[in-house]
Every structure is written in C-alpha cells, then in structure tokens.
C-alpha positions as CSV (number, residue, x, y, z in Angstrom):
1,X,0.0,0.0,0.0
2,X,3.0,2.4,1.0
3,X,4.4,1.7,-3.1
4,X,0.8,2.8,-4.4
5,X,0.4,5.4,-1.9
6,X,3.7,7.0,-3.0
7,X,2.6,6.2,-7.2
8,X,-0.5,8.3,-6.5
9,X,0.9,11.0,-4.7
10,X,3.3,11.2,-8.1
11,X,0.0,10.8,-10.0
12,X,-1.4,13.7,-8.3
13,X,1.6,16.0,-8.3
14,X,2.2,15.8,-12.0
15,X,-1.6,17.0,-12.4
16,X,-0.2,19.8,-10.6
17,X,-2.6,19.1,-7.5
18,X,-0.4,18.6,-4.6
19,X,-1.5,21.2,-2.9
20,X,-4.7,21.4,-3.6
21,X,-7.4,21.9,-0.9
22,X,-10.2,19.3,-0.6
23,X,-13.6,21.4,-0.8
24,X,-16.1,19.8,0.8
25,X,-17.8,18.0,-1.8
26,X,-21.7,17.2,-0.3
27,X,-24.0,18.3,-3.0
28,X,-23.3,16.2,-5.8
29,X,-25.5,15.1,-7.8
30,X,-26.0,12.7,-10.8
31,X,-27.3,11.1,-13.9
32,X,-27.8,7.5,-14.7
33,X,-28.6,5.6,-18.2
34,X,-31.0,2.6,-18.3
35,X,-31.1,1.4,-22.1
36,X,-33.6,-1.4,-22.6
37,X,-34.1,-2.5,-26.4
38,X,-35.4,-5.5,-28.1
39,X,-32.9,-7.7,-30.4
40,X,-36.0,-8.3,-32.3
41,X,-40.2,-9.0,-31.3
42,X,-40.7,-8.3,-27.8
43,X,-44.1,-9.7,-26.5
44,X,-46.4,-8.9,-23.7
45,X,-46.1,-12.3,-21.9
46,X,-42.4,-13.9,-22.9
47,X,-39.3,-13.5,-22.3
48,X,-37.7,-12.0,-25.3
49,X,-33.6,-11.1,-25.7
50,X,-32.6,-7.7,-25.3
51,X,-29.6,-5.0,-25.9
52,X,-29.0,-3.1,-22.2
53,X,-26.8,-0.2,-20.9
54,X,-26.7,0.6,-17.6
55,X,-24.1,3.6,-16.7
56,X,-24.4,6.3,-14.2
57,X,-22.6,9.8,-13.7
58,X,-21.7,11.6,-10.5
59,X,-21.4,15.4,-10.7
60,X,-19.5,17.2,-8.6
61,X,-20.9,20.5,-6.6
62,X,-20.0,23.7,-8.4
63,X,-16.7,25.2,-7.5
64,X,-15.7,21.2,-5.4
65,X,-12.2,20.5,-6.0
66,X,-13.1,16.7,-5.0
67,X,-15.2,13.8,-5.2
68,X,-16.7,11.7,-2.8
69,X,-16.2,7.9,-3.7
70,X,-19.0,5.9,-5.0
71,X,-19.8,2.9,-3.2
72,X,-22.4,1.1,-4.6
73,X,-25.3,2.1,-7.3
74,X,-28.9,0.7,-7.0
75,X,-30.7,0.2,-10.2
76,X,-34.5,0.1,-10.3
77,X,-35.4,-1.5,-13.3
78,X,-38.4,-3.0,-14.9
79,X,-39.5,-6.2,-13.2
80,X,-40.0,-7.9,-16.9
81,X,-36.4,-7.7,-17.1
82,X,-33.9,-10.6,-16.2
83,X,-31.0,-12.5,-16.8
84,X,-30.8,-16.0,-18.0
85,X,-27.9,-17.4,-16.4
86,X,-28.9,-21.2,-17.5
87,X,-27.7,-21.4,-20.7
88,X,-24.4,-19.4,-20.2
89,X,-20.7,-21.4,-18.4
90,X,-20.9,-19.7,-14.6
91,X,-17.7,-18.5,-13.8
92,X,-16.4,-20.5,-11.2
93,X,-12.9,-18.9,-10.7
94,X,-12.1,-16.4,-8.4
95,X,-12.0,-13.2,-10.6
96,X,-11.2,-10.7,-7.3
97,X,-14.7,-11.9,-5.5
98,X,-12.7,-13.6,-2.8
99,X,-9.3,-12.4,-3.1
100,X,-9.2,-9.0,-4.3
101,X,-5.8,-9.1,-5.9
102,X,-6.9,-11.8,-8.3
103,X,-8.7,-9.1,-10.2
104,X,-5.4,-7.0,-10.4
105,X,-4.4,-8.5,-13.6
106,X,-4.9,-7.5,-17.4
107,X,-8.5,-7.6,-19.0
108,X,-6.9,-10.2,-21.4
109,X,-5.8,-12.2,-18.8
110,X,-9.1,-12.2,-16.5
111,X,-11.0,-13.1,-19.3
112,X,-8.8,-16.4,-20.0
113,X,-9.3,-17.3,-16.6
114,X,-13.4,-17.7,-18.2
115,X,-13.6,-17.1,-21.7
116,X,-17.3,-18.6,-22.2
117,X,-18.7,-17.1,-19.3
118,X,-18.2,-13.1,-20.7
119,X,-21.7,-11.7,-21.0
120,X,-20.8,-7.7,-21.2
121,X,-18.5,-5.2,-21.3
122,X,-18.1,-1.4,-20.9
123,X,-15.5,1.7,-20.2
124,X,-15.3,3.8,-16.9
125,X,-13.5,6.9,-15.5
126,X,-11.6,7.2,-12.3
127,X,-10.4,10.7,-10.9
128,X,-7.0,9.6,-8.7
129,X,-7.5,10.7,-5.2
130,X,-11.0,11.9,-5.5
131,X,-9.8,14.9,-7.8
132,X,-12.2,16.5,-10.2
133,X,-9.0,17.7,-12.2
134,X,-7.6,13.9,-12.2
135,X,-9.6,11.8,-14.2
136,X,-8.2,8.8,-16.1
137,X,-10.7,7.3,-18.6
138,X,-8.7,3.9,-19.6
139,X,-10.7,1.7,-17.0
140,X,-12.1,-1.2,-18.7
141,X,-14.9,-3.5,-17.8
142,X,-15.6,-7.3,-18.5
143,X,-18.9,-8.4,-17.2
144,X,-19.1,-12.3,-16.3
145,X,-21.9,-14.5,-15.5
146,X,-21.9,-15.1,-12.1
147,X,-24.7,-17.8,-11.8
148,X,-27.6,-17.0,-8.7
149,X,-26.7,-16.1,-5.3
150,X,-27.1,-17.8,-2.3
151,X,-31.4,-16.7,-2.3
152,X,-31.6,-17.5,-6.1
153,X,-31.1,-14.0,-7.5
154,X,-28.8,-14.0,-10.8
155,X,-25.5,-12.1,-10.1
156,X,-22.4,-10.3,-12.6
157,X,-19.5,-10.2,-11.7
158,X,-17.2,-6.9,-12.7
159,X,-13.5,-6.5,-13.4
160,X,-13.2,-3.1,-13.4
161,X,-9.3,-2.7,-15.1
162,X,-6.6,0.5,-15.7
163,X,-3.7,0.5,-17.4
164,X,-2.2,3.9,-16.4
165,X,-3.8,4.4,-13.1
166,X,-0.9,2.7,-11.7
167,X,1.9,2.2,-13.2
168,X,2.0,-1.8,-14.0
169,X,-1.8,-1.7,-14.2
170,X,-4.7,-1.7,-11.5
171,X,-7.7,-4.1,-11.2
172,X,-10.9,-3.3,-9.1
173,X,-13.8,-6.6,-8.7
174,X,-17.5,-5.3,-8.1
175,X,-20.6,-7.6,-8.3
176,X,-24.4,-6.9,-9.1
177,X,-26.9,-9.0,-7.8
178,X,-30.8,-8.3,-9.1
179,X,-33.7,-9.4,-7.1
180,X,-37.0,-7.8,-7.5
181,X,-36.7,-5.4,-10.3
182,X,-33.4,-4.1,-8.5
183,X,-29.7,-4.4,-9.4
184,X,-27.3,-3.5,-7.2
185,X,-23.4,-3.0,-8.0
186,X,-21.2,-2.6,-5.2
187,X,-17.5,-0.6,-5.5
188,X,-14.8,-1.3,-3.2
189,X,-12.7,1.4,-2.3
190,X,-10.3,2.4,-4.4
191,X,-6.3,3.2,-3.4
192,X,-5.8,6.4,-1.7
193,X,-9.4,7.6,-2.1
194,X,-10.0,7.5,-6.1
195,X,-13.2,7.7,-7.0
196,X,-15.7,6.0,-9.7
197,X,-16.8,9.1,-11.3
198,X,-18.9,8.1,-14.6
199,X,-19.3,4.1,-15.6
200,X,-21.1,2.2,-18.8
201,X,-22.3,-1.8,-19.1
202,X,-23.2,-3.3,-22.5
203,X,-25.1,-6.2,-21.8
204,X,-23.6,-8.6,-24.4
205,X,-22.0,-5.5,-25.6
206,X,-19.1,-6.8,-27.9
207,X,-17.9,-9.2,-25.6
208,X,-20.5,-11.1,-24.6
209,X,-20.8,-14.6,-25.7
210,X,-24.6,-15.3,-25.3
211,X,-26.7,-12.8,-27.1
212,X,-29.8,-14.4,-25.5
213,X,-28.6,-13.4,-21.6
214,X,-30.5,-10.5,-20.9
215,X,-34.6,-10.6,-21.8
216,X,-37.4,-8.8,-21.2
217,X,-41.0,-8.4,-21.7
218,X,-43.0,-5.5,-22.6
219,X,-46.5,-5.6,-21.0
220,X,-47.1,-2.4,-20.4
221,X,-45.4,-0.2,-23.4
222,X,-42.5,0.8,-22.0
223,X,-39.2,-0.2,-19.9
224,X,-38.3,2.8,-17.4
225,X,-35.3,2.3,-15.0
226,X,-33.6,5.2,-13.1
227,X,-30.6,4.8,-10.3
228,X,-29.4,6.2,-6.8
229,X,-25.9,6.1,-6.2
230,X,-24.6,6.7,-2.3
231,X,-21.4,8.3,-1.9
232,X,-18.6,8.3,1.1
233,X,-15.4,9.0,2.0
234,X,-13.4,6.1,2.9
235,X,-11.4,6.1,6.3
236,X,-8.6,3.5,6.1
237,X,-8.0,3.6,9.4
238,X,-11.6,2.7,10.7
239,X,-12.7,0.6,7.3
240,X,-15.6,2.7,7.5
241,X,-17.2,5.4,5.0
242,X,-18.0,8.7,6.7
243,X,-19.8,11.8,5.3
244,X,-22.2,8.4,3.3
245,X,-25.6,10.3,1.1
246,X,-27.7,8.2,-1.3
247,X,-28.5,10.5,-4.4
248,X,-30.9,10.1,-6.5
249,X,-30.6,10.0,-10.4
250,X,-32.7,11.0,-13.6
251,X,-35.5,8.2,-15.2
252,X,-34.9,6.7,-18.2
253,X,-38.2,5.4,-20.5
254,X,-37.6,3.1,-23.1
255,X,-41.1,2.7,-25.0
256,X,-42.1,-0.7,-26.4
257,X,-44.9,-2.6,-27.8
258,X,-45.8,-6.1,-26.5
259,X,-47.0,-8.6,-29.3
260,X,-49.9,-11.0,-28.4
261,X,-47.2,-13.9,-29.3
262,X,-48.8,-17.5,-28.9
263,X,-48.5,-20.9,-27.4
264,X,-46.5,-23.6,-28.9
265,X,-46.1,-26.5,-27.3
266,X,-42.5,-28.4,-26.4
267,X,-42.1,-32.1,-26.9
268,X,-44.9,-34.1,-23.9
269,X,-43.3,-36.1,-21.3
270,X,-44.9,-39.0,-20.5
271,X,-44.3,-41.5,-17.7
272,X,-46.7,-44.2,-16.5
273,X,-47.0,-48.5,-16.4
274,X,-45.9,-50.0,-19.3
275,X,-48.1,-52.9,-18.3
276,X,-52.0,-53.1,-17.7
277,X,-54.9,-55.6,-17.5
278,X,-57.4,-55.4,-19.9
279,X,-60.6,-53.4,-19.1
280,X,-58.1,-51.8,-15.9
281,X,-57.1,-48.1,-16.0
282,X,-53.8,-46.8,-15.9
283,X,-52.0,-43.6,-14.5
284,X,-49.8,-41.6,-16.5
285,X,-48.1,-38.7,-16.3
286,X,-48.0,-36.0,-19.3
287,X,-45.7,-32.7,-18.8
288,X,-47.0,-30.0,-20.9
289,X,-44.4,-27.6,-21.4
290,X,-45.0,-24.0,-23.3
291,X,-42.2,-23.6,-25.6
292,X,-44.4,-20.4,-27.3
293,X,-44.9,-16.3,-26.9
294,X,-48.7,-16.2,-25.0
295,X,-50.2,-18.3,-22.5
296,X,-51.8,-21.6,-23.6
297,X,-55.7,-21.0,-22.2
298,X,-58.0,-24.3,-22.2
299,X,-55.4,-26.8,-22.1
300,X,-56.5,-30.3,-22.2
301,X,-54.5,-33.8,-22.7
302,X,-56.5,-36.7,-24.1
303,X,-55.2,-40.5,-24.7
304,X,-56.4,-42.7,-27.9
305,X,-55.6,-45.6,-30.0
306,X,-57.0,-49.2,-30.3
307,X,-59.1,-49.9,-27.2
308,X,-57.7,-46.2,-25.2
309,X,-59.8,-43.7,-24.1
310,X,-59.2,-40.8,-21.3
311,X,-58.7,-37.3,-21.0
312,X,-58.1,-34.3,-18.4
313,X,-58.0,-30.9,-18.6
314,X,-54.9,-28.5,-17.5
315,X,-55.9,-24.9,-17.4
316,X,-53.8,-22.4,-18.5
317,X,-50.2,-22.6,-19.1
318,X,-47.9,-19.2,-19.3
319,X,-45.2,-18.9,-21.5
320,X,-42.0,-20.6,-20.2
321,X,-43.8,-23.0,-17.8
322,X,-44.4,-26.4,-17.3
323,X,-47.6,-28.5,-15.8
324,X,-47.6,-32.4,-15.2
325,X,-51.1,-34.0,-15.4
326,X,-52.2,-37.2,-14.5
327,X,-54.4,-38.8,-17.1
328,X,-56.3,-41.8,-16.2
329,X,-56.4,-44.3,-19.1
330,X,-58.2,-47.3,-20.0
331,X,-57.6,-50.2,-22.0
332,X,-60.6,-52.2,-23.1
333,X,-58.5,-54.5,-26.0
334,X,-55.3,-57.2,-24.9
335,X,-52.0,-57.1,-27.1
336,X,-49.1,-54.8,-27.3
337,X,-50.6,-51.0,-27.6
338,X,-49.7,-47.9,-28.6
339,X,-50.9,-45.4,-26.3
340,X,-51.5,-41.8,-27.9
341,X,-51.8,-38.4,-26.1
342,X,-52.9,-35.8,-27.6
343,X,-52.3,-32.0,-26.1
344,X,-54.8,-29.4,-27.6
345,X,-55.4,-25.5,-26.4
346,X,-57.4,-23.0,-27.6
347,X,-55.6,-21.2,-30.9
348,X,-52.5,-23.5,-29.7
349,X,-51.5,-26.0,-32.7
350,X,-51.9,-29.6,-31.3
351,X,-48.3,-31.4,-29.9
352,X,-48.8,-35.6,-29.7
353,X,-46.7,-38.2,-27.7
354,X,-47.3,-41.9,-28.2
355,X,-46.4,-44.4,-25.2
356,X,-46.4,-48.1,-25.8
357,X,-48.1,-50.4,-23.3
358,X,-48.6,-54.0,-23.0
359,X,-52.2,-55.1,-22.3
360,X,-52.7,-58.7,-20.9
C-alpha cells in the first residue's frame, strides 16, 4: 500500500494538484442511463432477448475540487427484465470476489481465466484521489456470468481494469446482484481515495458470448429504469465510510410494444405402467411444457388408440412453464398397444406423444 500510496501522490503532483485543498464536496448530484431495447419481437407475456446499458454519472458541486467515492449504485429496473444465467458457463474462478488481488491482472488475462462465461462489457472513468482535475478514462470493464446467489437471485461479476492508473496496471472486482426489479453494484474502495466518477455496461456489448442473456418483456409499453448512487469518504483507518448520502438520479423510459405472441407446445413427457390388465385403468403422467410467446388457455391432454380412451383438462399454461397432469387411461383390448396423447389448447396448434403399453 506504501508503493501505491507514494505512485499516487506522483499521479497527483504531476496533475499539478499537490496542494490542492479538498472542498467539501456534499452536494453532488447525478445522472444514470437505463437502455432497454429488443434484439427483435418483444411480446407482452415472454421473455424475449434484449440490448442493455446501464451507466451512471456523478457530478460534482460547483466550484468542489473533490469527489466523494462511489460505493455502490442501486438500479431500479423493470420487473419484466432478467438474466438468464442457464444457458451461459458460470464463472467458477475467483476473478477478485474472494481475493481482491486476483482481479489485479490485465483484462486479457481475467478473461482467459473464463472465456465462455463473458456476457458484457463497458468503459469507466476514475479521478486519482478523488480529484475533479484527475480523471483517467482507460478503465475497462468485463462483465461475467456469475450464476444466482445464495437466495436464487442471478449475479455479474465486474472487473473493473486501468492501465495507467498505476503504473503496471490496477484491477478493481465489483458484483451486481438483481432481485425484485433491483440491481445493485457494489464498489470497493479504491487506493488512496480515487473515486468512480462516470461508468457504462453493454449487456452482451461486444464481448458477450450469449446474445440471448438479458430478456425482457414488454406488458405495459414501456421499460423505465432510473438509479441512486450513495457516496462516502473512505477512512482507512476505521474501514468505515464517513460523510455516506444516497442520491438520487434522472429516469430513463424506453417505450415498447408487447405482441400478443402464442402458445407452442415443447415435446410431452410421458411416464406411466408399461403394463396393464385389460378393461383396468392406468395412471400416466403427461408434462406440458410452453415452448411459445402467450399463455396456452384451455389446455386439455386426451389418450387414444386401439381400445384407449381418457382425458383431463390443464388450465392455463404461461409462456416458459411447465404442468404435469395425471391422465387416467383405460384399455378395453389385450396385445401390445400404442398409447397416444394428444395435447390441444385454444388457438394453440396440437403437440402428440405416443407411449407403448402392454395389455394382458
């Protein structure tokens, strides 16, 4: 810490800020970005993919010499919007989540640590020591997929990387958890008291390797997030933030329009006896699943074929979701049978699974 210390002080002194005095700096304010846009259809009911940006801007109070530091930025955003973290490697390495210093490496070289796990990217600017007159604007940032949390909720995590902050290079990790329609991105401190000033995420950006992460739905015409940042100044000698303010940001709208969509369904699943006695019923079990855009309405499963009858209904089915029915079959003919089930749904095209069963 003494060796950075001492680059800083170097850093600040050839911005020809030594002596500067360190105006209070309470009144900030700032602006945030909350970019929602469909790759394509977006519908009122499913999940569609979508381009985001999420950035934020501290400004400092006229005539401040200083910043506070920004330690963590709360994102409201639409509660149709989510991240699909199933279909995307989890990075399982320690990128700076556990030990700090594993993030103090090169972009290119955190990135090799999980190359298929990359789901964003983006740019921020640091001013060294808190300095509105010091601002370095090489920090890059890699977003990762960082699976769900302990409660469920998917996570990011961030390696925030400069080259010239430091000399050798300077790597910060963050992490952004969403639950309920909010994201929040927590900032470590910096050394000696820099300050995140202004940062930008492309969700998959041109790094991402899934373009299908991200996805919303638009059921209400529009996608409106806004942010609060809190700010502090950070007291190495405690660990603690004194002087802390939450402030709040401007919203940003991000009109859509929802299509109706419809249901489709996904192969059935079918489980049950592959052995019955004539004129005996069997139970089976049939797993709808709604592969489509709109909620499958009047859902109903019915078994035929040579001596097979029985049906059952299964409501309603929303897009993305499954429902296992139990359909009681009977068999009024002997011999080797193939059992036929037969989804329907109202304007839902018709998805059949056959099951063969021995009738003695």
């Amino acid at each position: 810490m003494k060796r950075i210390a001492t680059i800083i002080a170097s850093t600040v002194a050839a911005f020809g800020l030594a002596g500067a005095v360190a105006t209070a700096a309470s009144a900030e304010t700032a602006t945030s970005v909350v970019s929602i846009k469909g790759q394509g259809t977006l519908y009122k009911e499913a999940f569609a993919p979508v381009n985001a940006v999420l950035g934020a801007t501290v400004i400092p109070d006229q005539g401040a010499s200083k910043f506070r530091e920004l330690t963590n930025v709360k994102f409201t955003l639409p509660k149709d919007f989510t991240f699909d973290t199933t279909n995307t490697e989890v990075c399982k390495k320690d990128v700076g989540q556990i030990n700090p210093e594993n993030a103090n490496k090169p972009t290119a070289a955190v990135i090799a640590q999980c190359p298929n796990s990359v789901v964003g990217d983006g740019t921020a600017t640091i001013n060294i020591a808190g300095f509105v007159a010091a601002p370095v604007t090489d920090p890059v940032l890699t977003v990762f997929n960082g699976g769900k949390d302990n409660n469920g909720n998917p996570q990011l995590f961030i390696q925030g990387y400069s080259a010239t902050v430091v000399p050798g290079g300077h790597g910060v990790p963050m992490k952004a958890v969403l639950k309920n329609g909010q994201m929040d991105v927590a900032v470590p401190p910096l050394a000696a008291n820099s300050a995140v000033t202004t940062f930008s995420i492309k969700l998959p950006g041109t790094k991402g390797q899934d373009k299908k992460f991200v996805n919303a739905k638009c059921a209400n015409g529009s996608l409106d997030g806004t942010a609060d940042l809190t700010l502090g100044q950070y007291d190495e000698n405690t660990g603690k933030y004194t002087n802390v303010s939450t402030i709040g940001s401007n919203d940003s709208t991000n009109p859509c329009t929802g299509a109706a969509g419809k249901g489709k369904y996904a192969n059935l699943k079918i489980k049950g006896p592959k052995s019955v006695k004539k004129g005996k019923k069997g139970t089976y079990k049939v797993t709808l699943k709604n592969a489509g855009t709109a909620t499958i309405k009047s859902a109903k499963v019915a078994a035929s074929g040579k001596g097979v009858s029985g049906k059952v209904s299964a409501g309603s089915i929303a897009p993305g979701k499954s429902k296992t029915v139990k359909v009681k079959v009977k068999f009024a003919k002997k011999g080797s049978v193939k059992a036929k089930f037969k989804a329907t749904g109202k304007k839902t095209s018709a998805k059949t699974g056959t099951f063969k069963v021995k009738v003695k």
